[in-house]
matplotlib code that plots the C-alpha trace (Angstrom):
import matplotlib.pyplot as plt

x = [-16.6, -15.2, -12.2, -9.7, -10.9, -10.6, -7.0, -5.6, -7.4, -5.7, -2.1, -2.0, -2.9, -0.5, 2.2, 1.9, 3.5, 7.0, 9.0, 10.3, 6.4, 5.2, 8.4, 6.7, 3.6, 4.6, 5.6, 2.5, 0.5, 3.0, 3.0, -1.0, -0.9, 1.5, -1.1, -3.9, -5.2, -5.4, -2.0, -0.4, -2.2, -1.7, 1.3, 1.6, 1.1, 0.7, 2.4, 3.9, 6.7, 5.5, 5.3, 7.0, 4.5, 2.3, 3.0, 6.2, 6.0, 9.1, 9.0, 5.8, 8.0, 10.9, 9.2, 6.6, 10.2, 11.6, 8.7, 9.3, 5.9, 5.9, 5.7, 5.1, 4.7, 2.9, 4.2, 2.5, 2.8, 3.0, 1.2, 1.5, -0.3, -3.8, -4.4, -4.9, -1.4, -2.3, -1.3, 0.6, 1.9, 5.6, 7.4, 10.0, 13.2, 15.6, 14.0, 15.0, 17.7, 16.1, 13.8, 14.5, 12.6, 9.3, 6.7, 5.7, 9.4, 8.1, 10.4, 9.5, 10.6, 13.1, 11.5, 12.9, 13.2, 9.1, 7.9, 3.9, 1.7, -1.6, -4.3, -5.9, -2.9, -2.8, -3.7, -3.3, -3.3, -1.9, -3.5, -1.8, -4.5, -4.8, -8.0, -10.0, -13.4, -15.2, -17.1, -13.7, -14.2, -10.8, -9.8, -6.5, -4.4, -7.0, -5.0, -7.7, -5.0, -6.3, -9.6, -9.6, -6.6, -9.6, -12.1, -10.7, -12.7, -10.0, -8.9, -10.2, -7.5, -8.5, -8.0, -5.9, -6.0, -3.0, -2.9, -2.1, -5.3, -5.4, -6.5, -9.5, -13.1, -16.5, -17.3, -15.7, -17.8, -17.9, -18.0, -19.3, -16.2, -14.4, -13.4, -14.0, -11.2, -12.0, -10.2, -8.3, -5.2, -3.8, -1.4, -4.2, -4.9, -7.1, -10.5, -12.9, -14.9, -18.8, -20.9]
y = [36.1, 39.4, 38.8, 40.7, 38.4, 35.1, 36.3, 36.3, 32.9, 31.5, 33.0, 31.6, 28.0, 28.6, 29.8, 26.2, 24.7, 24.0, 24.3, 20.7, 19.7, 23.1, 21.3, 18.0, 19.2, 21.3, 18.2, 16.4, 19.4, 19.8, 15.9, 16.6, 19.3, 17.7, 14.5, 17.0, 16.3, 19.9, 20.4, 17.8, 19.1, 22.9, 24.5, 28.1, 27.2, 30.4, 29.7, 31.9, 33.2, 31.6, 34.2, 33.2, 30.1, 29.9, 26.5, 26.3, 26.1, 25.5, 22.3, 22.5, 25.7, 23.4, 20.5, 22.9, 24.1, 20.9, 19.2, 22.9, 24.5, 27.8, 29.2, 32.7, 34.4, 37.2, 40.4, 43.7, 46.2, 50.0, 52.0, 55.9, 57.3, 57.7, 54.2, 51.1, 48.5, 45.6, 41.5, 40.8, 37.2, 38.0, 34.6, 32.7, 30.8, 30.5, 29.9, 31.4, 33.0, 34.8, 36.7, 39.2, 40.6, 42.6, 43.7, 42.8, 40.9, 37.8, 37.0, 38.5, 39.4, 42.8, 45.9, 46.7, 42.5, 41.5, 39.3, 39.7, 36.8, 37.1, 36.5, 34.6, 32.7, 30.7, 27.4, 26.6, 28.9, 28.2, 30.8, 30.9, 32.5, 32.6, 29.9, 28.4, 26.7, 24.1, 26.1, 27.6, 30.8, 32.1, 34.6, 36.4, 39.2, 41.9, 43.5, 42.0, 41.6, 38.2, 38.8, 42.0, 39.5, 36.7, 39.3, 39.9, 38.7, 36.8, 34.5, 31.0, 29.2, 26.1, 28.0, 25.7, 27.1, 25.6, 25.6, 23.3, 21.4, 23.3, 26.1, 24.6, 26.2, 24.4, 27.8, 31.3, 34.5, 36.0, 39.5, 40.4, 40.6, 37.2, 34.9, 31.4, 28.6, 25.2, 23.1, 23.4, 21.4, 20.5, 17.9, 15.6, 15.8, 17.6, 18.9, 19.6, 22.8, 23.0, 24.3]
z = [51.9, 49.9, 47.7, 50.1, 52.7, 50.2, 49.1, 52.1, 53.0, 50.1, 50.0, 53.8, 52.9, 50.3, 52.5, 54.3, 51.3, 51.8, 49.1, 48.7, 48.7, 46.0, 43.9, 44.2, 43.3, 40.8, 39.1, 39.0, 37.7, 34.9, 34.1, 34.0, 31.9, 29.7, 29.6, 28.1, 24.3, 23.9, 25.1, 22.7, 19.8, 20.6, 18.4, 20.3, 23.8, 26.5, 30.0, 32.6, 35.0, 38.4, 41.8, 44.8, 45.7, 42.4, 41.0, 38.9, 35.2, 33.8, 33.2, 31.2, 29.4, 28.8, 27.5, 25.4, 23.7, 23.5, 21.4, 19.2, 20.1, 20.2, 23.5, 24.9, 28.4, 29.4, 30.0, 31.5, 28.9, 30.3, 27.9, 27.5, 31.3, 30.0, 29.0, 31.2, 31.3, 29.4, 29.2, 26.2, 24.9, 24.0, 21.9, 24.1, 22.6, 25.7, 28.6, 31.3, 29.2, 27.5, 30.2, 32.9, 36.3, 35.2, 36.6, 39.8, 40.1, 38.0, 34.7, 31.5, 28.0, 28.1, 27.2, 23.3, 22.7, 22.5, 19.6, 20.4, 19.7, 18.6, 20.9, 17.9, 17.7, 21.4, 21.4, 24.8, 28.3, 31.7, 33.8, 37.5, 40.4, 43.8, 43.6, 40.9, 41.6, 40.1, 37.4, 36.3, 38.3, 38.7, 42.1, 41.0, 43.1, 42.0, 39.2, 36.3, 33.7, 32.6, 32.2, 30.4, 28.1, 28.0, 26.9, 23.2, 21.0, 19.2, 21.9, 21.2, 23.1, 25.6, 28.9, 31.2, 35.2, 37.5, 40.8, 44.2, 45.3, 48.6, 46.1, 44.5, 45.9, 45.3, 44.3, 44.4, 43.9, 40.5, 38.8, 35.8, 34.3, 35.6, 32.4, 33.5, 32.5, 30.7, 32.9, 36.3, 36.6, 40.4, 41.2, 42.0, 38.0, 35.5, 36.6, 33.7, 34.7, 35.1, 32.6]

ax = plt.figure().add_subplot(projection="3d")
ax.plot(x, y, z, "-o")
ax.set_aspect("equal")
plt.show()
C-alpha cells in the first residue's frame, strides 16, 4: 500500500477512538513510558505537543518536570526562504504555560522565547506518528521533520515511538531516509523494536 493510502488507513482507525477511550489510553502509554529504565535515568527528556488524536503527553511532560528533568518540545523553525524549515528542541519550564499555537496548530515555544537544546544533549525521545511497526519503522504525516532531526549525527538519544495499539503494523514500508525508533510504546505496554 503507498503512504497516502496507509495514512488515511490509519487517521480513520484513529478517528474511531473516542475521546474518553484516547484519554484512557493515553494513560497507560504514559504510565509505560514512565516504567522505562531509560526514561528514569534520562536527565533532558524530548516529548511533544499532541495533534488532535495523537496520544496525549502531558502527563509524561508533567511528571518529566516534576521529577526536575529537563524537558523540551519540538518546534518547526522557519528558516530564511531558501532553506528547508527544520525540528528544533526548545527547553520547557511551564507547561502548558509557557507554550502557544505553532505550526500546524500544535503548542510550541513563542517565536523570540526558544532556549534550543542540543541534539547531543537528549536523553530520551517520544516521537508521535501516524503508525509504527514492529522493526521501529515509523509512518508520519509526510512532512519528514523527524527524520531529517534523527539524521544528525549528534543525536544519541534512546528513540521512544507512542502511539494507540490500533496503530502498530507488522511492517510498514520504508524509504531510504526513514529513522527507525528503539522501542514503540502503546497502552498495551513497551514493545522493544526488531533488529
Amino acid at each position: 500500500m503507498a503512504k497516502s493510502r496507509l495514512r488515511k488507513h490509519y487517521l480513520a482507525l484513529r478517528a474511531q477512538i473516542s475521546p474518553d477511550d484516547a484519554a484512557r489510553k493515553s494513560l497507560a502509554v504514559a504510565r509505560a513510558v514512565l516504567s522505562l529504565p531509560d526514561y528514569r535515568s534520562a536527565r533532558t527528556v524530548m516529548a511533544y505537543s499532541a495533534l488532535p488524536g495523537e496520544v496525549e503527553a502531558g502527563a509524561i511532560i508533567s511528571a518529566a518536570l516534576g521529577e526536575g528533568k529537563r524537558v523540551c518540545l519540538p518546534k518547526v523553525r522557519r528558516p530564511p526562504r531558501h532553506l528547508r524549515q527544520e525540528l528544533v528542541a526548545c527547553l520547557v519550564d511551564d507547561y502548558p504555560g509557557d507554550l502557544e499555537p505553532g505550526a500546524f496548530g500544535v503548542l510550541e515555544v513563542p517565536d523570540g522565547r526558544e532556549m534550543v537544546i542540543p541534539p547531543a544533549e537528549i536523553d530520551l525521545m517520544l516521537i508521535p506518528g501516524l503508525a509504527f511497526d514492529l522493526c521501529g519503522i515509523r509512518l508520519g504525516y509526510g512532512a519528514g521533520y523527524y527524520d531529517r532531526f534523527l539524521a544528525d549525527p549528534a543525536v544519541r538519544a534512546t528513540t521512544v515511538g507512542v502511539c494507540f495499539m490500533v496503530q502498530l503494523a507488522q511492517i510498514l514500508p520504508r524509504a531510504p531516509h526513514d529513522r527507525k525508533v528503539q522501542y514503540v510504546v502503546t497502552e498495551e505496554g513497551v514493545q522493544p523494536c526488531l533488529i
